[in-house]
VEXDREN-2710 file (C-alpha; in Angstrom, 1 decimal):
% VEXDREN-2710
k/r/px/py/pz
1/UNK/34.5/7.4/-73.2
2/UNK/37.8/6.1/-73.6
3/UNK/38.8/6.6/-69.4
4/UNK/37.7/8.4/-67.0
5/UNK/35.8/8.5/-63.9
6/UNK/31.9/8.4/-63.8
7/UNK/29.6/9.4/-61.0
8/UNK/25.7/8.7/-60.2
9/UNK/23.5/9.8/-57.9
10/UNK/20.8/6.9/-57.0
11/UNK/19.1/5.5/-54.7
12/UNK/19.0/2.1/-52.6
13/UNK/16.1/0.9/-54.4
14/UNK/17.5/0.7/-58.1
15/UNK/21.5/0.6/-57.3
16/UNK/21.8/-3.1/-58.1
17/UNK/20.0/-1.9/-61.7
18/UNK/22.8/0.9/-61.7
19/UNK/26.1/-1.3/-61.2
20/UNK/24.8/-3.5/-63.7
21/UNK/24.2/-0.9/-66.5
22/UNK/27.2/0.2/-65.8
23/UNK/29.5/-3.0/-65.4
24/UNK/27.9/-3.5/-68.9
25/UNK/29.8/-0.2/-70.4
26/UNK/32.8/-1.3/-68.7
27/UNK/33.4/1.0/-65.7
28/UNK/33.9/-0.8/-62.6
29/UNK/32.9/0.2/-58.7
30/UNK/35.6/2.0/-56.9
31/UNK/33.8/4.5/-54.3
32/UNK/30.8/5.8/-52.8
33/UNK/29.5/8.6/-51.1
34/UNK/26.4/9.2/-49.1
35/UNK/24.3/12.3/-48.4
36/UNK/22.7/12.1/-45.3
37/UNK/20.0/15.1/-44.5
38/UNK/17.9/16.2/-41.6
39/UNK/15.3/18.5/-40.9
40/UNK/16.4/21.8/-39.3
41/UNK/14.8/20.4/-35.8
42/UNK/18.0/17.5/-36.5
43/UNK/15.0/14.5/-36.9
44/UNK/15.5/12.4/-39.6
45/UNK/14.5/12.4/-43.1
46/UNK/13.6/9.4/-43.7
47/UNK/10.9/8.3/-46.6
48/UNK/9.9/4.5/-47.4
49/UNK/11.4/1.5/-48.3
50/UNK/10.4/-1.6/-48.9
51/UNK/12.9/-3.2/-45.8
52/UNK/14.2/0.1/-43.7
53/UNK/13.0/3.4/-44.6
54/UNK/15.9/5.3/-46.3
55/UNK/17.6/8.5/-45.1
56/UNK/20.2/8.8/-48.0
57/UNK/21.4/9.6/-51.4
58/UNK/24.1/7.9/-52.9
59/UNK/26.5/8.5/-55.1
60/UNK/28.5/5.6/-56.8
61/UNK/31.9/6.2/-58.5
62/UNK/32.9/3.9/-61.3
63/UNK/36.4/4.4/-63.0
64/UNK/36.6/3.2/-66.9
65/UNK/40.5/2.6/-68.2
66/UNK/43.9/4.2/-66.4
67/UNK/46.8/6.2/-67.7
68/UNK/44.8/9.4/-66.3
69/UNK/46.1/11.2/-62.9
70/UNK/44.0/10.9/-59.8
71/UNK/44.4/13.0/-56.6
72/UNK/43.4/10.6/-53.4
73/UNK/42.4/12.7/-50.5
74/UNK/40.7/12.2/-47.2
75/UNK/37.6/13.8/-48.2
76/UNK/35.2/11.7/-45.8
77/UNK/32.6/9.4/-47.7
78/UNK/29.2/10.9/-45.9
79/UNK/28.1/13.9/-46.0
80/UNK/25.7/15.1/-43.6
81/UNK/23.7/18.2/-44.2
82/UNK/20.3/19.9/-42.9
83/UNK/18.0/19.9/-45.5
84/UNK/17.6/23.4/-47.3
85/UNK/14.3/25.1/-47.6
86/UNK/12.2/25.5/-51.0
87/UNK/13.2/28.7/-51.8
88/UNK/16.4/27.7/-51.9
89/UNK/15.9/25.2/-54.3
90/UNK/16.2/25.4/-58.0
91/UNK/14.2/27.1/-59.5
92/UNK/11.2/25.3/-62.2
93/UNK/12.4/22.1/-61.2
94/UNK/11.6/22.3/-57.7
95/UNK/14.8/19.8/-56.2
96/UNK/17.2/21.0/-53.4
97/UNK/20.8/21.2/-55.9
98/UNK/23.5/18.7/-55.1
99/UNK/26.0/19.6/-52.4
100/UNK/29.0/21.9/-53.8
101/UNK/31.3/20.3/-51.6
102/UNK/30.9/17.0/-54.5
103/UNK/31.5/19.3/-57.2
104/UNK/34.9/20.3/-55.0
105/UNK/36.2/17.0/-54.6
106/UNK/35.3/15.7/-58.4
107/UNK/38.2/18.9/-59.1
108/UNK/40.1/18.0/-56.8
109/UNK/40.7/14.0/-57.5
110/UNK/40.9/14.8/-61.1
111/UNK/43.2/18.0/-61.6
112/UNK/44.1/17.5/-65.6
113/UNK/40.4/17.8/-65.7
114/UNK/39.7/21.0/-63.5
115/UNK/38.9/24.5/-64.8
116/UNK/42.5/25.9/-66.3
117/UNK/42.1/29.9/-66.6
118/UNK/44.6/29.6/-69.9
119/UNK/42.6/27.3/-71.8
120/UNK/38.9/28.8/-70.9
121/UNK/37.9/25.8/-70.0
122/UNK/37.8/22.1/-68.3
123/UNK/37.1/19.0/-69.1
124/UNK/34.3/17.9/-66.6
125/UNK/30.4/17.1/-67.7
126/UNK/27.3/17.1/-65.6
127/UNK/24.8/15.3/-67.8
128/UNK/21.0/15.9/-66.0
129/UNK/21.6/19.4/-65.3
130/UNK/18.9/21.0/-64.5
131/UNK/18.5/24.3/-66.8
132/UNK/18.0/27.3/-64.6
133/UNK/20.6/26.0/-61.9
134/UNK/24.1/28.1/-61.5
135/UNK/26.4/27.1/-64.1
136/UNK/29.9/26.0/-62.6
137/UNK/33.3/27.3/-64.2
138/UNK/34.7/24.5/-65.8
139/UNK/31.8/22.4/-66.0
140/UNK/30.0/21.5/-69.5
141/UNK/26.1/21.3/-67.7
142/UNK/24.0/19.1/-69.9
143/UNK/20.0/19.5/-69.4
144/UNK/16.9/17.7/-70.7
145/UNK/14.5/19.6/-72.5
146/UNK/11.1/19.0/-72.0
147/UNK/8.4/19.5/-74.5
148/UNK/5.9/17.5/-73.9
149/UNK/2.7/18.6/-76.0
150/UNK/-1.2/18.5/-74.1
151/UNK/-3.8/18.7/-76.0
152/UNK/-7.7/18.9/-74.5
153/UNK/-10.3/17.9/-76.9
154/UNK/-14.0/18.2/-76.1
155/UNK/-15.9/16.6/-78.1
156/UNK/-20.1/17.1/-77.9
157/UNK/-22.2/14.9/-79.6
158/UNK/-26.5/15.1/-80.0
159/UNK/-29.0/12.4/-79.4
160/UNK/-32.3/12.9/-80.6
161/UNK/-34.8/11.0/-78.5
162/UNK/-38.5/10.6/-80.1
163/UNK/-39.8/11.3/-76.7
164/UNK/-42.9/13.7/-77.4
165/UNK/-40.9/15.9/-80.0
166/UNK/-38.7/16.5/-77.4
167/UNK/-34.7/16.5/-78.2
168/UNK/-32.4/15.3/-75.6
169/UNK/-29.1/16.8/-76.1
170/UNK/-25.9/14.9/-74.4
171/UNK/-22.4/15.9/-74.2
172/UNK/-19.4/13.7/-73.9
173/UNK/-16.0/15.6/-73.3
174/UNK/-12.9/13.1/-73.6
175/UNK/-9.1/14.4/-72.9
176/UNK/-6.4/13.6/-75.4
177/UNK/-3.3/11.9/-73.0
178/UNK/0.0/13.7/-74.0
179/UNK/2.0/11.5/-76.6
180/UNK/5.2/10.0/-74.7
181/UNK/7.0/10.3/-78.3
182/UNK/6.3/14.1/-78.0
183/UNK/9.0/14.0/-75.5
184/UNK/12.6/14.3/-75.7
185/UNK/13.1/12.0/-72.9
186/UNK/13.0/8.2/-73.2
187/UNK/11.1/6.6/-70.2
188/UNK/12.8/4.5/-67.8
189/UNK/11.4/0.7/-67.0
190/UNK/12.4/-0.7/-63.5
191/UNK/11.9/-4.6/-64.0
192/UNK/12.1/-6.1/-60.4
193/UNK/12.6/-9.7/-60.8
194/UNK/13.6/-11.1/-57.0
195/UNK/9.6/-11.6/-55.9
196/UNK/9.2/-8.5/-53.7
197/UNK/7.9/-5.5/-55.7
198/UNK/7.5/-1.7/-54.8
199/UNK/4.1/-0.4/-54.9
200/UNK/3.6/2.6/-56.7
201/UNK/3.6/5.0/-54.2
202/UNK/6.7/4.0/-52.6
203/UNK/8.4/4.2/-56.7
204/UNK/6.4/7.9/-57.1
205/UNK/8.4/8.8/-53.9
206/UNK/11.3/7.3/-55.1
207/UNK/11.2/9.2/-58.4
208/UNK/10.3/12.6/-56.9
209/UNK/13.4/12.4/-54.1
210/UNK/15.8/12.0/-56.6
211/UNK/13.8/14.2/-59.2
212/UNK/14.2/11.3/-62.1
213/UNK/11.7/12.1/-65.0
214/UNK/10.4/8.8/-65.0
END
């Protein structure tokens, strides 16, 4: 990507590991955005953490080169919301979609990149689509396609025991893991290196919030 602005939804937990991945492409920090939910009785949503429990989604804006037009506005940076219920939510993938009002201000900060009824077209990307979400005009929706293979193998296998004449029959039944190579997706490894580490369960809630296929 030559310029341009890029977007990502994270967390609190891995944003250091974000801005750093992305320094490294050479897009620098310019803006964030929060998305603060509650529960429809207005109590907080808050999940753990390993210093506060979090209540938020993030959304860090990076900007890579200039010489492209950009539309400032006063679009407030947090976003507060009531949480939507499941059936709602898109369908297979089983995560509450994005707020549209994101999608809105992404069109209108970068107008030569907006949907242009002439051309057919626009020139934004959404990469992590998920697939049966509602396509938006203008948008190119990029989605991962899982096909990860299971296979279930039983294998029995017979002892003979001279015990009388009597044959004692055993069965062992052994499952086959699914091969991670099987899958289009390339598994992400979190190193944390500052001498305080997540436990697992706090990452598997991590990872299911902001529905990473880790």
């Amino acid at each position: 990507m030559p310029n341009g602005i890029v977007s990502v939804w994270t967390h609190k937990a891995i944003l250091p590991e974000v801005v750093s991945i992305m320094h490294g492409l050479g897009c620098r920090y310019v803006e964030n955005l929060v998305w603060y939910k509650t529960a429809l009785n207005n109590s907080d949503l808050n999940r753990a953490s390993p210093y506060f429990r979090t209540t938020k989604e993030i959304l860090l804006m990076f900007k890579k080169g200039d010489g492209f037009d950009i539309r400032h506005q006063r679009t407030a940076d947090v976003i507060m919301d009531f949480e939507k219920p499941t059936s709602a939510w898109i369908k297979d993938d089983y995560t509450e979609p994005k707020p549209d009002s994101v999608f809105e201000m992404m069109e209108i900060m970068l107008p030569d990149a907006r949907y242009v009824p002439t051309a057919g077209r626009g020139r934004l990307l959404e990469i992590w689509a998920k697939k049966s979400q509602e396509r938006r005009t203008g948008w190119i929706s990029v989605h991962e396609l899982k096909t990860i293979r299971e296979e279930e193998e039983v294998i029995v296998s017979s002892t003979v025991v001279d015990d009388g004449g009597v044959a004692v029959t055993s069965g062992a039944a052994s499952l086959e893991m699914p091969d991670p190579s099987l899958a289009t997706a390339t598994p992400i490894e979190d190193d944390i290196e500052d001498g305080s580490s997540l436990d697992e369960a706090i990452l598997a809630e991590i990872a299911n919030d902001m529905d990473i296929d880790m």
